[in-house]
Structures are given as C-alpha cells and as structure tokens.
N, C-alpha and C positions, 0 to 999 in steps of 0.2 A: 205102137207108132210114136205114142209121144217121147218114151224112154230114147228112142233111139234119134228124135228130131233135136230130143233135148240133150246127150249126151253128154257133149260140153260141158254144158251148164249144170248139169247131176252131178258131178266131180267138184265143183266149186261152192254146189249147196252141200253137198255132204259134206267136204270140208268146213265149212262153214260151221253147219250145225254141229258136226264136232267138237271145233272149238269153243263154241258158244255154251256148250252144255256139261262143260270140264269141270267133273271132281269140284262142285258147292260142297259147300256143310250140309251136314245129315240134318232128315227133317226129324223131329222129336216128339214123342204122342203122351204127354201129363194128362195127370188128373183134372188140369184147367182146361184140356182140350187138345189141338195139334199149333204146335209154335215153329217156325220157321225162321233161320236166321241166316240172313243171305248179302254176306258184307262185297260183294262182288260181281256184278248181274253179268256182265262181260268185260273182256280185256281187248274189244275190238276197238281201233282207233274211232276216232268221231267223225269218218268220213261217211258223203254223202251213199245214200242207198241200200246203210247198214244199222240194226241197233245201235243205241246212241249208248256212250259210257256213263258211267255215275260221275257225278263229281267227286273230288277226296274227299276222302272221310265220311261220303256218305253210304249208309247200311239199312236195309230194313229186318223187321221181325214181325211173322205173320201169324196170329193166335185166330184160331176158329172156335165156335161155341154152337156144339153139336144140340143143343135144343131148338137153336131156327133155323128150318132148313130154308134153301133157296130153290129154284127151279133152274134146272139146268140149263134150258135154252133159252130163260128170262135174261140168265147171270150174263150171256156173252152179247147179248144182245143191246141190253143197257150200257154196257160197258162199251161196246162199240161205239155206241150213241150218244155216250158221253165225250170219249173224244175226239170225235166228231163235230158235237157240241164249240168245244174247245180246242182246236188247232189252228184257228186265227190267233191264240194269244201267243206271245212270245216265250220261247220255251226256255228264258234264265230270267223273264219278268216274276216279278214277285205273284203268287196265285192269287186269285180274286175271286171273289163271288160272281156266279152264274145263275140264271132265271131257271128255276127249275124246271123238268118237261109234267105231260099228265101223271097221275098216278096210274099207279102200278103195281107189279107185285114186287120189285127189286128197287131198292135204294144204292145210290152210291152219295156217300158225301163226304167231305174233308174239314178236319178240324186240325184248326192252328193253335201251338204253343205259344203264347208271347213272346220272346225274349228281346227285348226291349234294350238297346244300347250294349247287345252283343255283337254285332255286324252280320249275325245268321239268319238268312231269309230264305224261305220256303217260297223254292220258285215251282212254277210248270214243271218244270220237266222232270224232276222230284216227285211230284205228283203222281206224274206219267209212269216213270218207273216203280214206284210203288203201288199203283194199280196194275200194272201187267207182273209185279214178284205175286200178289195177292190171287190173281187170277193163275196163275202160272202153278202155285202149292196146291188152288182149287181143282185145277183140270190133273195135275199129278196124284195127288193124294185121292182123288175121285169123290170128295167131301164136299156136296155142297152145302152147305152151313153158315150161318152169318160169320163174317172174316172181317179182320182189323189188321189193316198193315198199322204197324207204328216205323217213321222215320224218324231217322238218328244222322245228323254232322255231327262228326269228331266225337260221335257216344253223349251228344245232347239231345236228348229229344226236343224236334220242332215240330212233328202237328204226326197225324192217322189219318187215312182212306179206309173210310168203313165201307163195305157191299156187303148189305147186309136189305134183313127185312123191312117191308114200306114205313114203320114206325119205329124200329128198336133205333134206329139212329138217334131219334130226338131224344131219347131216353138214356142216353152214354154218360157214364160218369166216370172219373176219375181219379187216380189218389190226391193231386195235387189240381182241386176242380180252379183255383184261384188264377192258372197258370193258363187255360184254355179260355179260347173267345168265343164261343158261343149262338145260336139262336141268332135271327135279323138276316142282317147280312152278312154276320161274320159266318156264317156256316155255308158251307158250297152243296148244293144239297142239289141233284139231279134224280128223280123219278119217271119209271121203266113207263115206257110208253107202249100201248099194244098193237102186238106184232101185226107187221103190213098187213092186208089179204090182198095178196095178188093174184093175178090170170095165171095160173099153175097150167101147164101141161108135161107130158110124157116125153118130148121128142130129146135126141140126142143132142141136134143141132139147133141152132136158131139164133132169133136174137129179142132181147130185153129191153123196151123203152126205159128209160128212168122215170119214175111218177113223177119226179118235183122239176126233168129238165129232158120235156121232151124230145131237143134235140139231140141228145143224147143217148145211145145205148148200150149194152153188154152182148159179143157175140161171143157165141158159147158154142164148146163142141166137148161133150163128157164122152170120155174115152181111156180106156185101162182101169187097173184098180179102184175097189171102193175105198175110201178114204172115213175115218169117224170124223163126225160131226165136230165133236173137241180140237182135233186136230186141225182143219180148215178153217173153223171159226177162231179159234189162238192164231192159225197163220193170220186171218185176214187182222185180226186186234195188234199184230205186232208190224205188222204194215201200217195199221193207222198212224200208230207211236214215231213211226219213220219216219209220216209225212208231215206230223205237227216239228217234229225236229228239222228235217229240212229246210221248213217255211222260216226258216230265218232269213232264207235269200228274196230277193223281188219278186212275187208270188205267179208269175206270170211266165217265169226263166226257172221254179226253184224246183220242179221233179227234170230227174233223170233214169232214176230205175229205184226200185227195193228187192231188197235180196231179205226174204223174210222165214222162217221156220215157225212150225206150232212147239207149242210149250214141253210136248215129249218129242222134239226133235224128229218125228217119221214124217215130217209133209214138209217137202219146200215148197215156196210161193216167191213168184218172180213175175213182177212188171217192169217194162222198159220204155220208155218216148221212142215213137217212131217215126212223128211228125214234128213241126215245130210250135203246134198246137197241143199236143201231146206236153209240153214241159208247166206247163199249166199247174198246179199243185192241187187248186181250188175242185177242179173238175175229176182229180185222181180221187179226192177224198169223199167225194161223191161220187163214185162209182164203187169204190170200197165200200160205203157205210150200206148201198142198196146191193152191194151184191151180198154183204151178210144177210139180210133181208128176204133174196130172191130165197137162195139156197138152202133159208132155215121153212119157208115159207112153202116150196117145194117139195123138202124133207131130200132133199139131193144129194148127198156129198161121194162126189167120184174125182178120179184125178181127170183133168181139163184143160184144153188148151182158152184161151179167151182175148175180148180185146174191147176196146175204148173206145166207141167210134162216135163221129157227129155226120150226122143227114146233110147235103148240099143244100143249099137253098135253093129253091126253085127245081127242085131234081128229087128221084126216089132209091140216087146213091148215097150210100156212105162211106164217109173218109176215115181211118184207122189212125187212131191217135197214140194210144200204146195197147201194147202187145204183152203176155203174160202165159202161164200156167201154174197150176197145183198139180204135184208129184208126190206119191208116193214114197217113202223111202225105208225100204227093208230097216227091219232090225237086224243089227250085227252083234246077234248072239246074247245080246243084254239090255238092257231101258238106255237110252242113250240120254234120259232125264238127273233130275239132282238122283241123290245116295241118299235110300229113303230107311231108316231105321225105327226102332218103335222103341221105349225106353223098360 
C-alpha cells in the first residue's frame, strides 16, 4: 500500500538517490587503516528540501583506527544528537564551541586548524558535511571504529570531526600540533548521551507523545518492507543536515519538505508541511531527533507512512502538521553506495 500511495514520489526518490550516489572515489583499506576521500558529496543545486552542496574547493578524507571500536546504535544516535544540538547555528557562521551533553560511550568533537589572516573559515555547515561523509564511510564500509574526517579548502586543511571513543578524542595529536587549537573552549566536544527508555509497544498503528513537547506527537503506521536500522537511522541523520541548512530562512516559515536517502541509497525519507504550522523548522527537528529515538528504542525499522501532529487545545483532536514516509528501495543489481576497493 505504501509503494503504490507513494508512486509518484518513488520515481523522484530514486532519481534522486541515484544521482546523489554517482561514481565517488574508491574507498582505500592501508595499513593505517580505511581512508576515504570524497572531494564531491553532491552535485545537487542548494535548494530547499534537498542535501546541501559543498562549498568550492571543499574535500574531506576519512581515516578509521580499527583498535576503537564504537557501538553501532551509540554511533547514529550521538550523531543525531549532535546536530540537533546544533541547528540553531547558522550554517556559513564560523563553528563554535558547544556545551557538551552527559557522557557516554561515543564522542563527537571538532578540531580547528588556525589559519589566521588566510580568509578560510571553518563554518557549520562544513562541519555538517564532514560528519554525515564520516558517518556515511562508517555505515558503508560496516566499520565501526574510531573515525576522523579531516577537512580540506582548496587542499588546506582547516580543522577534523572525530566520532570516535569517550576519551581518545582528548588524546589526538598531530603532525603539525602548533597549528590546532585545542582543549577549553577551543574544542567542540559533544558526549553520547543514554538512550531514551521509552513506552515501547508491538502495535502497527498509533501515535508517540514527544517527551520534551507534550503537545506534540508522531503518528505512525509501519507497513511493507523491513528496512535495516543503518539505513533509516542515516535517512533520518541526513534529514537532520537538511534542516540545519534550511534554518537560514525565518525559523517559523523555514521547512517545506526533505527529500532525504540513507547513506546506501536503499530507504527514501520524505517529509512535507501540510499545515501552516507544519513550516515551523524548530518542531521538524524535534520530531526527527525523538523519532531516532523512538525506532532505535523499539528496535523497529520497517517502511512507514508517519506524521507531525499537535493536540487542539481544549480538545482530544489532533491537527496534522506534516506528513512523511520511509521506503524501501530495491537494489538495481549493484550497491547504489560509493565504489568500494581494498588496496
């Protein structure tokens, strides 16, 4: 039922994710570990609803170090969490230090290169994209292992996103230690916080209060294919990406839809405003971050029709603010991911 509700829209995810997933560079497996270099995330233009572009010249390179492992539904969960955390900031503002959450088992934190009276500055959205390339090698290569994106303008390096384990972050060093800033505040250092427990049941149908916004809920109807956990959980991480890039507009007017894919391109994910409360940004990205949450918390992942709703007041209706599913999507004979080589 949903393949066929969704029809339309299966044609324009697939297209999508098609293009989105074109012929990278080969990932490479050294003796220092698994390195990734990925000078091009997408070619889609920077409109709303869609992955956002790199800026020129910017490239990352993602090295893993198979002695720390990470937990696998720590890794997306943090990472959720994170920008989450952070898509109130302006996504070409310079990056900044954040308060970091409880501890955990998974670290994410960012370290800046100086370069001082270059004009190159290591914004958000740089960040952003170098956490979803670093996650994106994790959930392909199947490696969860402590991972270092390093970013690069113009083949300068300007700073690393490490996810990695609760302490090796602090312990990083590097060739050129004179050139990184460090320790205080100069380090953006966010800590996995543990996972919800929430009221888990069996049913197909229903609907999800949000714990931090009562008025609010997730109606849910799981229905078709089971979908892996990697793949809904990277859809909903690159949805979040969407919505911190959006937020550039009036936060109140700045969603319209996301048109989003997991990291091996088989699940689409599509939310859309269907009220004029629905364009809200704020309340999309809180419903994303608890629906990672619900799903990992339930141990769920199926394809699903869903939606966004808020309680009337004074009343035991609720109003549908946007509307949404996760699909499925066949492989066509081959990984529709990067072009994965071993050296």
């Amino acid at each position: 039922m949903v393949a066929m509700k969704f029809s339309g829209l299966v044609v324009l995810s697939a297209l999508f994710v098609s293009f989105l997933h074109a012929a990278p560079p080969p990932v490479r497996l050294t003796s220092a570990g698994a390195s990734l270099s990925n000078p091009k995330l997408s070619d889609l233009s920077r409109s709303r609803g869609f992955f956002p572009c790199p800026p020129p010249g910017f490239r990352t390179e993602v090295v893993q170090d198979k002695t720390k492992k990470l937990k696998l539904l720590d890794v997306y969960l943090v990472t959720a969490t994170y920008i989450f955390a952070n898509h109130y900031d302006p996504w070409d503002g310079a990056a900044g230090p954040t308060i970091p959450f409880s501890p955990g088992y998974v670290n994410i934190a960012i370290y800046y290169i100086s370069l001082a009276g270059s004009g190159v500055t290591l914004t958000n959205g740089m960040v952003l994209l170098g956490l979803w390339d670093g996650i994106a090698a994790i959930s392909e290569l199947g490696r969860y292992e402590s991972t270092v994106v390093k970013l690069f303008s113009n083949d300068i390096p300007i700073g690393e996103v490490w996810i990695t384990t609760k302490y090796s972050a602090s312990q990083a060093t590097i060739n050129n230690a004179t050139s990184r800033q460090q320790g205080g505040d100069n380090a953006k250092v966010l800590e996995s916080s543990k996972t919800l427990k929430l009221n888990s049941h069996d049913e197909d149908s229903g609907r999800f209060i949000l714990p931090s916004t009562p008025e609010l809920s997730i109606a849910y109807d799981f229905e078709g294919p089971k979908i892996k956990a990697v793949d809904m959980l990277t859809a909903i991480i690159q949805g979040l990406i969407i919505v911190s890039h959006d937020a550039r507009r009036p936060r109140d007017q700045a969603f319209s839809h996301i048109n989003a894919a997991s990291a091996s391109g088989h699940c689409a994910f599509n939310l859309h405003e269907v009220a004029p409360e629905g364009k809200n940004i704020d309340n999309v990205a809180m419903m994303l971050i608890d629906l990672s949450r619900m799903l990992t918390d339930w141990r769920r992942f199926q394809s699903m029709d869903l939606a966004l709703e808020r309680k009337k007041s004074g009343s035991e209706e609720w109003t549908k603010l946007v509307k949404g599913y996760f699909m499925w999507l066949e492989p066509a004979g081959r990984s529709q991911g990067r072009n994965i080589t071993t050296a």
